[in-house]
N, CA, C and O of each residue as an XYZ file, in Angstrom:
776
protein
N      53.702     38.139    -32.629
C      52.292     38.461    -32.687
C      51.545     37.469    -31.803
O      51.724     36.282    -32.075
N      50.618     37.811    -30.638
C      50.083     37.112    -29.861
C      48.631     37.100    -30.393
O      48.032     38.062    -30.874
N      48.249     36.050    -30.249
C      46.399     35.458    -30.772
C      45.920     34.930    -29.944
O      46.348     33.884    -29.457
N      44.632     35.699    -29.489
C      44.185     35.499    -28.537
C      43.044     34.118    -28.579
O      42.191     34.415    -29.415
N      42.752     32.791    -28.001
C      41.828     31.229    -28.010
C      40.408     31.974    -29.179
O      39.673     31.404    -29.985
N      40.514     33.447    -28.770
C      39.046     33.555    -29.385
C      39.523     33.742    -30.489
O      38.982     33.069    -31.366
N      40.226     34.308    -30.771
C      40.663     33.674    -32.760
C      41.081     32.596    -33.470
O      41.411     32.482    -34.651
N      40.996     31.557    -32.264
C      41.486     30.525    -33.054
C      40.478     29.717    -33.822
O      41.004     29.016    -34.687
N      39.158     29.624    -33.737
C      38.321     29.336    -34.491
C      37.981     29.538    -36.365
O      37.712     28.881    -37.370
N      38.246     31.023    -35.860
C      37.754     31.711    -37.732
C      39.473     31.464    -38.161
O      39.611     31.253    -39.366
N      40.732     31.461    -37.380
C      41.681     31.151    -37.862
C      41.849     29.887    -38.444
O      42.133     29.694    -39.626
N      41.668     29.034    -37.591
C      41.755     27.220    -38.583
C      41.080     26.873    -39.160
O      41.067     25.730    -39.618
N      39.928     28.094    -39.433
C      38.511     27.524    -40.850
C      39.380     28.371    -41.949
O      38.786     28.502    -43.020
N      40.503     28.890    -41.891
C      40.717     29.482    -43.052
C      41.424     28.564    -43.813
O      42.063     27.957    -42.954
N      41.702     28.097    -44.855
C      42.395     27.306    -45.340
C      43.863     27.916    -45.958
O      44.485     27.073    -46.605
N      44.524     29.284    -45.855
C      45.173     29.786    -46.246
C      45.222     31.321    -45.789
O      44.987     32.222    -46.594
N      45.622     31.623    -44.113
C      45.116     32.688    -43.503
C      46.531     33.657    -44.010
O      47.724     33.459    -44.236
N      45.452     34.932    -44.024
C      47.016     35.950    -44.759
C      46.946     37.077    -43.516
O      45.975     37.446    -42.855
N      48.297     37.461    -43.463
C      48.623     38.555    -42.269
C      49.541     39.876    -43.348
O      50.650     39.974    -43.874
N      48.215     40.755    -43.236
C      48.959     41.832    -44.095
C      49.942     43.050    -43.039
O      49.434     42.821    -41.941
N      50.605     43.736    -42.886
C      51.869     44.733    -42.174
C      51.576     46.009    -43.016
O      51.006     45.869    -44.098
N      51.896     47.107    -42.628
C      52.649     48.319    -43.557
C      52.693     49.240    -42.202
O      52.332     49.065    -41.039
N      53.432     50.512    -43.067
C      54.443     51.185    -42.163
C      53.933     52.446    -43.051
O      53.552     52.437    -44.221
N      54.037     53.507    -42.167
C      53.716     54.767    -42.278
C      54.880     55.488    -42.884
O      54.749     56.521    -43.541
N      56.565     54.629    -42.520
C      57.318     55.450    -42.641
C      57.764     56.119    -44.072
O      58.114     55.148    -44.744
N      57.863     56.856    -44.567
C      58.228     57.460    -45.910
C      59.386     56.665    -46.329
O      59.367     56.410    -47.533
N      60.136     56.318    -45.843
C      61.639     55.574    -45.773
C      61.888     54.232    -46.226
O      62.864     53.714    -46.770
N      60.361     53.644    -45.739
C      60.072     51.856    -46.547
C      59.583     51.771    -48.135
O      58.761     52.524    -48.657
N      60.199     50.809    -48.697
C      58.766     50.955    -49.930
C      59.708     49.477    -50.132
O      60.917     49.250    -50.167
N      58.277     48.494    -50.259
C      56.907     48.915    -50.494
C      56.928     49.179    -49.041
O      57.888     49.144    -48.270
N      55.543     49.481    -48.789
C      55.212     50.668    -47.379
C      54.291     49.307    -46.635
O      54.000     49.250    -45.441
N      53.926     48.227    -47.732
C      53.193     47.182    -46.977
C      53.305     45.919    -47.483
O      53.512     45.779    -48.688
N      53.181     44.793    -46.617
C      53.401     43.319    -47.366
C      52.366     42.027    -46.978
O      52.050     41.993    -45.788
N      51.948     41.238    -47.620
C      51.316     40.067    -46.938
C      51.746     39.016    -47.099
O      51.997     38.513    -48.194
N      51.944     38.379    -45.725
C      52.008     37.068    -45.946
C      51.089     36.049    -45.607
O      50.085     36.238    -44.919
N      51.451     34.920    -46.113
C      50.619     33.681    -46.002
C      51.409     32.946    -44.545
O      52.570     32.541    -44.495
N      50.578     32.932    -43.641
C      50.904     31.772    -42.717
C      50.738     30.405    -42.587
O      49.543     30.153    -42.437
N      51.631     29.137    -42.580
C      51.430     28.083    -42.437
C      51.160     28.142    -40.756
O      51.667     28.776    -39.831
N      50.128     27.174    -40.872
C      49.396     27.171    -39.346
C      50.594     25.662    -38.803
O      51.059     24.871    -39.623
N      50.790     25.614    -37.698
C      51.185     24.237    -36.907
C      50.051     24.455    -35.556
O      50.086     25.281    -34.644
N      49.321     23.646    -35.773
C      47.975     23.202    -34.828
C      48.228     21.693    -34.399
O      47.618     21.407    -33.369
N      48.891     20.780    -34.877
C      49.070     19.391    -34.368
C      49.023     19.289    -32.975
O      48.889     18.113    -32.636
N      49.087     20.129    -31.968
C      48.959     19.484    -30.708
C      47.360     20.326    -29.562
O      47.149     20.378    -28.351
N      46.631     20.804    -30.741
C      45.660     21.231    -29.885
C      44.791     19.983    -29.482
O      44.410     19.912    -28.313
N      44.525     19.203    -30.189
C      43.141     18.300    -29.645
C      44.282     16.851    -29.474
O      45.214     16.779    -30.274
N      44.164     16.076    -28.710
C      44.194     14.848    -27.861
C      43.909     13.692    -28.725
O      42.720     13.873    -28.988
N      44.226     12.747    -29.253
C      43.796     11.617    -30.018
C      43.661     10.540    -29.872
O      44.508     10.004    -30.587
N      43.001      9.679    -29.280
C      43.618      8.441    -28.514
C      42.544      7.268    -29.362
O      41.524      7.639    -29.944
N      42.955      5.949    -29.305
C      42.119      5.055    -30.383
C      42.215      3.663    -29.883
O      43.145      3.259    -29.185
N      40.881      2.722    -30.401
C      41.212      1.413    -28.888
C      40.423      0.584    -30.084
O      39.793      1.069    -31.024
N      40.618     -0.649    -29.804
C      39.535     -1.363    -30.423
C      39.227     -2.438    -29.777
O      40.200     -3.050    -29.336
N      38.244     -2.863    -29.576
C      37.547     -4.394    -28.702
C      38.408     -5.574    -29.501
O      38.534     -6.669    -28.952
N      38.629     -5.483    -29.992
C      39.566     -7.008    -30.797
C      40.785     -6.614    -31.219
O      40.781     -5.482    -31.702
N      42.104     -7.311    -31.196
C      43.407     -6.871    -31.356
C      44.051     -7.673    -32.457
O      45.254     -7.587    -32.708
N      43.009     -8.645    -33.266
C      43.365     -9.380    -34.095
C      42.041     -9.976    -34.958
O      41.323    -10.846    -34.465
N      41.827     -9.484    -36.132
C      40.550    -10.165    -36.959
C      41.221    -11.217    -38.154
O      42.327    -11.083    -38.678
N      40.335    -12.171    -38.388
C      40.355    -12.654    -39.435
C      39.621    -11.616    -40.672
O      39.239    -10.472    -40.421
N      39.527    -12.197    -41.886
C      38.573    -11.749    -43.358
C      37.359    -11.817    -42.749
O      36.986    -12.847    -42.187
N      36.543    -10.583    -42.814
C      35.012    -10.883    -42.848
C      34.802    -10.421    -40.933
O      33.781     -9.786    -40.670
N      35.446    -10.651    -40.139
C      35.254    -10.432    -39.069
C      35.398     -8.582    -38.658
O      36.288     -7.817    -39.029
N      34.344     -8.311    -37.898
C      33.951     -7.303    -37.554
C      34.587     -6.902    -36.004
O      34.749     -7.746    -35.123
N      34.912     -5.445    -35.852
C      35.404     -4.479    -34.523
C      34.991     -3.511    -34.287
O      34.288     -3.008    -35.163
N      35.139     -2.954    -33.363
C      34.657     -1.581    -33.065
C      35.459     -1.019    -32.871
O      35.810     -1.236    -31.711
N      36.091     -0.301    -33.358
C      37.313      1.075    -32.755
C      36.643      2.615    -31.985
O      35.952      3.518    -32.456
N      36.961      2.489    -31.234
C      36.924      3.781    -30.024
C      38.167      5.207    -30.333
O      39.396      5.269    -30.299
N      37.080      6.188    -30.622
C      38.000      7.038    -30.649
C      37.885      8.250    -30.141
O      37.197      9.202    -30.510
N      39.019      8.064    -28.782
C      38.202      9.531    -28.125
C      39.233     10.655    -28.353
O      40.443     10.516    -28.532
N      38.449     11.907    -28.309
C      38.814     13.393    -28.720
C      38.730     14.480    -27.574
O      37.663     14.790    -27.044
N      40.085     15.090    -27.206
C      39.918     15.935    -26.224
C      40.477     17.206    -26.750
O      41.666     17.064    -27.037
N      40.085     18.234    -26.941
C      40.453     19.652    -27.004
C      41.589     19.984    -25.748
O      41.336     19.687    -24.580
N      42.430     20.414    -26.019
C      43.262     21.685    -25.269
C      42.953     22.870    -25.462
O      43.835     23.700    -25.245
N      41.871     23.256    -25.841
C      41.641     24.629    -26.262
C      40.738     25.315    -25.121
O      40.414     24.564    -24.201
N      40.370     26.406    -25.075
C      39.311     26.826    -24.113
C      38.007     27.251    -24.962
O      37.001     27.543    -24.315
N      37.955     27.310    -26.527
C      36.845     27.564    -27.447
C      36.608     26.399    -27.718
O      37.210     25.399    -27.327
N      35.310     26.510    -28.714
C      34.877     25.128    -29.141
C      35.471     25.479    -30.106
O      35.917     26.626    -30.151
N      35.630     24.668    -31.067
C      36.088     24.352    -32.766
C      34.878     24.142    -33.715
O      34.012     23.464    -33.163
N      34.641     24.423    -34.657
C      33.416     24.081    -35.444
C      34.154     23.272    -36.844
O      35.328     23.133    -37.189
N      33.177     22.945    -37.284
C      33.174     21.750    -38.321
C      34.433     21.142    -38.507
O      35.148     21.336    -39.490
N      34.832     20.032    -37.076
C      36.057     19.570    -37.070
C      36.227     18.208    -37.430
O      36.064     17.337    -36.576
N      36.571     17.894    -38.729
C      36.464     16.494    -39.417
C      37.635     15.383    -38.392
O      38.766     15.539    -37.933
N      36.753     14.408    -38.380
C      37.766     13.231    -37.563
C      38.035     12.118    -38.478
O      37.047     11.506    -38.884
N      39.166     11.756    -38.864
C      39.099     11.002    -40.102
C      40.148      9.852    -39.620
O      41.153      9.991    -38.923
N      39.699      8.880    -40.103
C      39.949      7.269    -39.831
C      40.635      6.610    -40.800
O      40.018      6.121    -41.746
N      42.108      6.500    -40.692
C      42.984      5.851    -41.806
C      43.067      4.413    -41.700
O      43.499      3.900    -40.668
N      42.640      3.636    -42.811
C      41.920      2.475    -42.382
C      42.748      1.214    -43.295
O      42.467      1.144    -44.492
N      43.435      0.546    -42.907
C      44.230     -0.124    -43.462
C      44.158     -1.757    -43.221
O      44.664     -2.305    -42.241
N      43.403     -2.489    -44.339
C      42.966     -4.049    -44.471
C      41.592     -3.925    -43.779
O      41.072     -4.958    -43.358
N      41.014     -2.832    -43.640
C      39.235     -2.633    -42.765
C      38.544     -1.372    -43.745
O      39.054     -0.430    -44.351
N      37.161     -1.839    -43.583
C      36.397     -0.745    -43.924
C      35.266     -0.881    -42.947
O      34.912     -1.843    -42.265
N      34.971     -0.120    -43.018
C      33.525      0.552    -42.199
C      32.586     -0.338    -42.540
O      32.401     -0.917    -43.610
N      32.080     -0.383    -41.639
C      30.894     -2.001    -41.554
C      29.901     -1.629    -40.880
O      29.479     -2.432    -40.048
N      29.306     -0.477    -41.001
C      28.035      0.226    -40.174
C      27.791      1.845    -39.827
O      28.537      2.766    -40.160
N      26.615      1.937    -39.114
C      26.816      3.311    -39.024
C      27.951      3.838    -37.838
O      28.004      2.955    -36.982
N      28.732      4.797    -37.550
C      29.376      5.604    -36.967
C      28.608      6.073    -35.700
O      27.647      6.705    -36.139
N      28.577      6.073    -34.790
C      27.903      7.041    -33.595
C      28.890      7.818    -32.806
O      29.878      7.165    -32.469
N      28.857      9.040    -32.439
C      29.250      9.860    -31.907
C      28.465     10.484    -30.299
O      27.307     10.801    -30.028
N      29.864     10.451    -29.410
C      28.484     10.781    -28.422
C      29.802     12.322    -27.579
O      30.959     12.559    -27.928
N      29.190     12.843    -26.763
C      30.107     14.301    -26.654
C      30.312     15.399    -27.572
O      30.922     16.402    -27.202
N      29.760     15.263    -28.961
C      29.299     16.450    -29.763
C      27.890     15.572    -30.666
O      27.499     14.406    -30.612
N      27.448     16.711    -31.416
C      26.695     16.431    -32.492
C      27.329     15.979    -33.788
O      28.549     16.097    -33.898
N      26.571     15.440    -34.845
C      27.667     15.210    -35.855
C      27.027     15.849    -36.794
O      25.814     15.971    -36.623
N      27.608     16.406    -37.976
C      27.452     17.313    -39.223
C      26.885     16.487    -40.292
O      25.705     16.481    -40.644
N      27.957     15.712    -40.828
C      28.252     15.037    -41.756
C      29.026     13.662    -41.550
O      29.910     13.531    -40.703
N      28.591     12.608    -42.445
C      29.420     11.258    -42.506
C      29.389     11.157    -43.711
O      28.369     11.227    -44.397
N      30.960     10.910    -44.261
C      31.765     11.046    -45.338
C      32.292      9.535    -45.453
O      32.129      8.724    -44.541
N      33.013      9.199    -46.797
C      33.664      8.175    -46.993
C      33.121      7.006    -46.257
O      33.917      6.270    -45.673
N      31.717      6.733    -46.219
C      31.475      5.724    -45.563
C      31.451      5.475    -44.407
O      31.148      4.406    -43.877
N      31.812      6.581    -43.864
C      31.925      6.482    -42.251
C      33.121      6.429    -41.308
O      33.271      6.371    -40.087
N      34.258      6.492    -42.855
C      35.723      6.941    -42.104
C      36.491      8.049    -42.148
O      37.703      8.257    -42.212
N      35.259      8.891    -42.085
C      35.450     10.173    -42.299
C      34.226     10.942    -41.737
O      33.424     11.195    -42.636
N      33.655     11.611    -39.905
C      33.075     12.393    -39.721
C      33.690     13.933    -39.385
O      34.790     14.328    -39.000
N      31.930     14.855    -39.861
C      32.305     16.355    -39.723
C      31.406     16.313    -38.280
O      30.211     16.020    -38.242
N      32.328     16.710    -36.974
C      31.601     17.039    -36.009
C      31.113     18.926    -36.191
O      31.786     19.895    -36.540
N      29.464     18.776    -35.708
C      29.281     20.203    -35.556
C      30.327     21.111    -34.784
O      30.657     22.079    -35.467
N      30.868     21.060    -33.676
C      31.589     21.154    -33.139
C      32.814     20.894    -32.011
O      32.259     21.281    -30.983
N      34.079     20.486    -31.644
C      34.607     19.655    -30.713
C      34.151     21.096    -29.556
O      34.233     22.320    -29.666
N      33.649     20.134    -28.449
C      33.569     21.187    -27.248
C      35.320     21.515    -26.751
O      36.313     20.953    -27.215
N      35.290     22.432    -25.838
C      36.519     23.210    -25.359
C      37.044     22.070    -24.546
O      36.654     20.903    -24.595
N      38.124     22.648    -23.680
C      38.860     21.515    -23.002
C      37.748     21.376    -21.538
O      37.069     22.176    -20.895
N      37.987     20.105    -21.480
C      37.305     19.618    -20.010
C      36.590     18.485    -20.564
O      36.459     17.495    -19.844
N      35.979     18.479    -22.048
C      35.347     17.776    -22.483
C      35.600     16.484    -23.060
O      36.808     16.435    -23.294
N      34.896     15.155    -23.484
C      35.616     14.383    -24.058
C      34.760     13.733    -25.332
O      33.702     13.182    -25.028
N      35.213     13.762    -26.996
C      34.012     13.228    -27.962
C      34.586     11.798    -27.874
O      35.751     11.605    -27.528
N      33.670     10.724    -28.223
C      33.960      9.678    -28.202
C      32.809      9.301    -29.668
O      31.592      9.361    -29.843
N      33.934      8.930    -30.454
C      33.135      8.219    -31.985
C      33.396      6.173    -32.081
O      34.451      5.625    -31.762
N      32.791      5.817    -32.324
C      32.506      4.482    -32.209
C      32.328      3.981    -33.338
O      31.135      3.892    -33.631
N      33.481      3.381    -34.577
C      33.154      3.037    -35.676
C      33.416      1.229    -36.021
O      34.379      0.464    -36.073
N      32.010      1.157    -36.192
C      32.358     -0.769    -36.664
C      33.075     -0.567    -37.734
O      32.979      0.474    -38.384
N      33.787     -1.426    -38.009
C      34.597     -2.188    -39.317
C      34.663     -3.327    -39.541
O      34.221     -3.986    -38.600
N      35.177     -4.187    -40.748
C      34.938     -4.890    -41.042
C      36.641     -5.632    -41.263
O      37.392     -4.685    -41.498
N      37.301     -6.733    -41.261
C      38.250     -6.970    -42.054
C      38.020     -7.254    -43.273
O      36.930     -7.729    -43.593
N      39.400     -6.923    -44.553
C      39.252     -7.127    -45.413
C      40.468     -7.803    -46.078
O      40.423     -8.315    -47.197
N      41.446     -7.762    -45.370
C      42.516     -8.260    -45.678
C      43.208     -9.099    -44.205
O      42.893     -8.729    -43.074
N      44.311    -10.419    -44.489
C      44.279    -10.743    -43.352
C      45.223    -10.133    -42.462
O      45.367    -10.614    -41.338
N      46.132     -8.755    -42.965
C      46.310     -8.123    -41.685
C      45.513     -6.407    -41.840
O      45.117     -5.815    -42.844
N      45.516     -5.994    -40.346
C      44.879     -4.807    -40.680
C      45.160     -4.184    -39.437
O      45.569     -4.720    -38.407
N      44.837     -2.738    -39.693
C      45.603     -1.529    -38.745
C      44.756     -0.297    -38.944
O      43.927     -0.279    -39.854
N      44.927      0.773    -38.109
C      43.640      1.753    -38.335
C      44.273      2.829    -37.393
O      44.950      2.444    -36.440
N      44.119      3.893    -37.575
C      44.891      5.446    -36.406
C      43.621      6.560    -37.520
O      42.959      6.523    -38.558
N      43.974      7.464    -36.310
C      42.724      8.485    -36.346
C      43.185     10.031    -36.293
O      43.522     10.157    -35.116
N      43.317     10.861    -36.715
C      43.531     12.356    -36.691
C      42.452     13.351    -36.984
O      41.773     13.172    -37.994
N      42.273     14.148    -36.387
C      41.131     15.573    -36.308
C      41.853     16.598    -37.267
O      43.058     16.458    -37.471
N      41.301     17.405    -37.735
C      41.129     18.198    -38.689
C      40.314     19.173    -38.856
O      39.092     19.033    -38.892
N      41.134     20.635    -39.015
C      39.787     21.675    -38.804
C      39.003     21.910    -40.074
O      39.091     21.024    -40.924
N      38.268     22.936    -40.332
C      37.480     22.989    -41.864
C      37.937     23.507    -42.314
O      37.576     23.623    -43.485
N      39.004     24.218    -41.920
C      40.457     24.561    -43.222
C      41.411     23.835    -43.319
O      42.531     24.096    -43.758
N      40.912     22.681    -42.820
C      41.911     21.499    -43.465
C      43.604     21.722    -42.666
O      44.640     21.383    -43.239
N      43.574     22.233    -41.532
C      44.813     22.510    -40.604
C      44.511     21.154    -39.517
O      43.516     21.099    -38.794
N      45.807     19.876    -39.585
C      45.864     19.252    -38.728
C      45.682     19.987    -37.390
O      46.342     20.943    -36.984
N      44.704     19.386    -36.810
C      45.240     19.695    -35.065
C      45.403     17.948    -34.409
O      44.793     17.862    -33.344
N      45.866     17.032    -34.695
C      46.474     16.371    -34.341
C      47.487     15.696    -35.179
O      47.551     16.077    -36.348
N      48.296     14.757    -34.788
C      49.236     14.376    -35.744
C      48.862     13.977    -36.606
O      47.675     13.685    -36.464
N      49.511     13.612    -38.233
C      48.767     12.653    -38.879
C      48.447     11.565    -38.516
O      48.913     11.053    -37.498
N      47.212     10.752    -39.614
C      47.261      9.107    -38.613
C      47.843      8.597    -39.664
O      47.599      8.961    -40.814
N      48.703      7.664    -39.328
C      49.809      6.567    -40.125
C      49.517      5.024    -40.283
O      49.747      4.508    -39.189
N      49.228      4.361    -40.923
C      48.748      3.278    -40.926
C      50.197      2.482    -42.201
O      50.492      2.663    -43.383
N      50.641      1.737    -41.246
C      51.267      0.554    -42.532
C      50.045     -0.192    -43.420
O      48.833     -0.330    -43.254
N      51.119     -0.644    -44.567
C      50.307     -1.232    -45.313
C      49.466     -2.410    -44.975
O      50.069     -3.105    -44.157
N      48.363     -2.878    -45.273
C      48.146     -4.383    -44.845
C      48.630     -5.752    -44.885
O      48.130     -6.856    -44.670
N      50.076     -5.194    -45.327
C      50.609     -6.377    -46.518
C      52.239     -6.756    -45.515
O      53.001     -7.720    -45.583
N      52.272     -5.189    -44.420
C      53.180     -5.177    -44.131
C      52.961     -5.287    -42.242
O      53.938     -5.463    -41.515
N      51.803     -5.173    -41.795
C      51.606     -5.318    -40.941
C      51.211     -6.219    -39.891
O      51.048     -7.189    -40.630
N      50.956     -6.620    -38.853
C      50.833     -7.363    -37.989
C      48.751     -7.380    -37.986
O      48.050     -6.368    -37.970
N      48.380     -8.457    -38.002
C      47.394     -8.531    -37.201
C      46.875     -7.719    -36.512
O      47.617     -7.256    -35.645
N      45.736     -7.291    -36.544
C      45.447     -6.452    -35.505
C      45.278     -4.962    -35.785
O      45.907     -4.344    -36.645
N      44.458     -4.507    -35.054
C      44.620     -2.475    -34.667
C      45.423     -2.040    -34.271
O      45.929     -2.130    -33.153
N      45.720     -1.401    -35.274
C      47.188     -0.821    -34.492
C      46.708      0.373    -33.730
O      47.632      1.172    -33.571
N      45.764      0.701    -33.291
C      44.753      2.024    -32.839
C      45.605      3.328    -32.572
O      45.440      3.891    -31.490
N      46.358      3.762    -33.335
C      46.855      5.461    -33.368
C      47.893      5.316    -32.143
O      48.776      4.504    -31.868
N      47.348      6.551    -31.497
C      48.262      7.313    -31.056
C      48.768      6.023    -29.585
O      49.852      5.979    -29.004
N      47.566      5.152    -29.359
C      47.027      4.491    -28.104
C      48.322      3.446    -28.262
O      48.719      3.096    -27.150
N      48.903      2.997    -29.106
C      49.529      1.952    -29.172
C      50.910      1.979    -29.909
O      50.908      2.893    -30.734
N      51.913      1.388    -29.890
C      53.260      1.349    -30.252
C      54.167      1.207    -29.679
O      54.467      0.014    -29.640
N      54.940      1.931    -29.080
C      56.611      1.495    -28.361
C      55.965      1.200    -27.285
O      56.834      0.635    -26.622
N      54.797      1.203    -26.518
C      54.408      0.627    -25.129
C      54.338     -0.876    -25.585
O      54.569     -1.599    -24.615
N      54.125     -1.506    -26.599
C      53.489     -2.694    -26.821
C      55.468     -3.201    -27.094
O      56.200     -3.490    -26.147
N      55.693     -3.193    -27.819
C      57.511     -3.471    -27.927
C      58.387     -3.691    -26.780
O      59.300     -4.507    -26.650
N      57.851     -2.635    -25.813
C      58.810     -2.330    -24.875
C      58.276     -3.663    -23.920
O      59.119     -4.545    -23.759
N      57.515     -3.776    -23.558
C      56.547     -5.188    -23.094
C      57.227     -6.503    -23.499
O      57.764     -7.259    -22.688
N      57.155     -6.723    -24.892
C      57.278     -7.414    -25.198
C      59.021     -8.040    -25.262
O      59.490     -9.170    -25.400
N      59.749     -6.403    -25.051
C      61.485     -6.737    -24.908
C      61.252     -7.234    -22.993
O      61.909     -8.169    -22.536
N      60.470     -6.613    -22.306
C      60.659     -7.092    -20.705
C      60.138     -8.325    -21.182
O      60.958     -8.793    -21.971
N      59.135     -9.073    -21.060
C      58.894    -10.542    -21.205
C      60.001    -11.330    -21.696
O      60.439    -12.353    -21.170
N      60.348    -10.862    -22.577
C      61.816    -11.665    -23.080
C      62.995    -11.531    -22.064
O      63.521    -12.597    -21.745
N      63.358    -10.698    -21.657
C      64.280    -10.603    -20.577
C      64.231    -10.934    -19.407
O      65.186    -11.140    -18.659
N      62.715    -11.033    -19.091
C      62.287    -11.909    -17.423
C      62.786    -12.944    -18.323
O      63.997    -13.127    -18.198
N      61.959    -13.985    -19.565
C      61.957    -15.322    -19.489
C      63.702    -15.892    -19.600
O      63.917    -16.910    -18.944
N      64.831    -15.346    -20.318
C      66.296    -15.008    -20.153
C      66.508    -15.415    -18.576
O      67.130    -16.359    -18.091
N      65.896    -14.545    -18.064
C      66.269    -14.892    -16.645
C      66.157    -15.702    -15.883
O      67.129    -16.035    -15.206
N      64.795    -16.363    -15.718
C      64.303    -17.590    -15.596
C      64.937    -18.497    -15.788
O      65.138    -19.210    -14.805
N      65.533    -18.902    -17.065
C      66.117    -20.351    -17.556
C      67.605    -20.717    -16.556
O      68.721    -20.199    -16.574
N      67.134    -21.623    -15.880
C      68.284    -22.351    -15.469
C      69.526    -22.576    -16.502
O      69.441    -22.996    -17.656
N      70.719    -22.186    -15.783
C      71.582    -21.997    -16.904
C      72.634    -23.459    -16.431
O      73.044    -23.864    -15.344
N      72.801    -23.980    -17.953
C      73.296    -24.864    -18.428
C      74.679    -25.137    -18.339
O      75.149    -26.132    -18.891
């Protein structure tokens, strides 16, 4: 079954979309059936996440950057962007610039954009935080108003278990490791051997 960008809107506001079938033929019974479709949307919108500081103490404040790009060619309506926030909380208002915003939820780690524009476009949300614990980490995932990921989940270790710092989503991980195995292997190399 092919679906055409312009259904994908009223499709991911459904929270439980049903696709009913039947058959004319005298020969079937039952003659019709519905099912429930699980949606997989995780790779329509783009997720990327940054923060001005890569390491807070207690009490010290950041800004995390989080920009949002559609792959789609429609806009999306009431597409929640939600901020998994681990040893930080929200320490101000939220600003959004590349859509309008609906609603601010959970303090501000949780907005409803009126709508993500189509592809070409880029939203960029800007949320202060605060530390609260002395390590801390933070990733970001979009969400339609039927509650269908369109990006991956965001994953945050515990604060208890993590490193210092933002771990900012999708923006950061095996690039930062892999760095850190070359530095070790230049400095290996370096050392005059004994």
């Amino acid at each position: 079954m092919a679906l055409p960008e312009a259904a994908y809107p009223a499709l991911l506001a459904d929270p439980a979309p049903v696709v009913s079938v039947s058959t004319t033929d005298p020969g079937v019974s039952p003659s019709g059936a519905s099912l429930v479709i699980p949606l997989e949307a995780s790779g329509l919108v783009e997720v990327r996440e940054e923060a001005d500081r890569t390491a807070l103490d207690v009490g010290e404040l950041a800004l995390i950057r989080i920009h949002l790009r559609s792959r789609l060619g429609v806009a999306l309506p009431l597409v929640h962007v939600v901020s998994a926030l681990a040893g930080l909380e929200p320490a101000g208002q939220p600003r959004v610039t590349g859509a309008d915003l609906a609603a601010i939820e959970r303090g501000g780690a949780e907005l409803v954009l009126t709508a993500l524009p189509p592809a070409g476009s880029e939203v960029v949300v800007e949320l202060p935080v605060r530390a609260v614990a002395g390590r801390s980490s933070a990733a970001a995932e979009a969400r339609s108003s039927g509650g269908w990921g369109l990006t991956a989940p965001a994953v945050v270790a515990s604060a208890a278990t993590r490193p210092a710092g933002c771990g900012c989503g999708t923006g950061s991980g095996p690039g930062i490791v892999a760095l850190a195995l070359l530095a070790l292997a230049l400095r290996r190399r370096a050392r005059p051997a004994t």
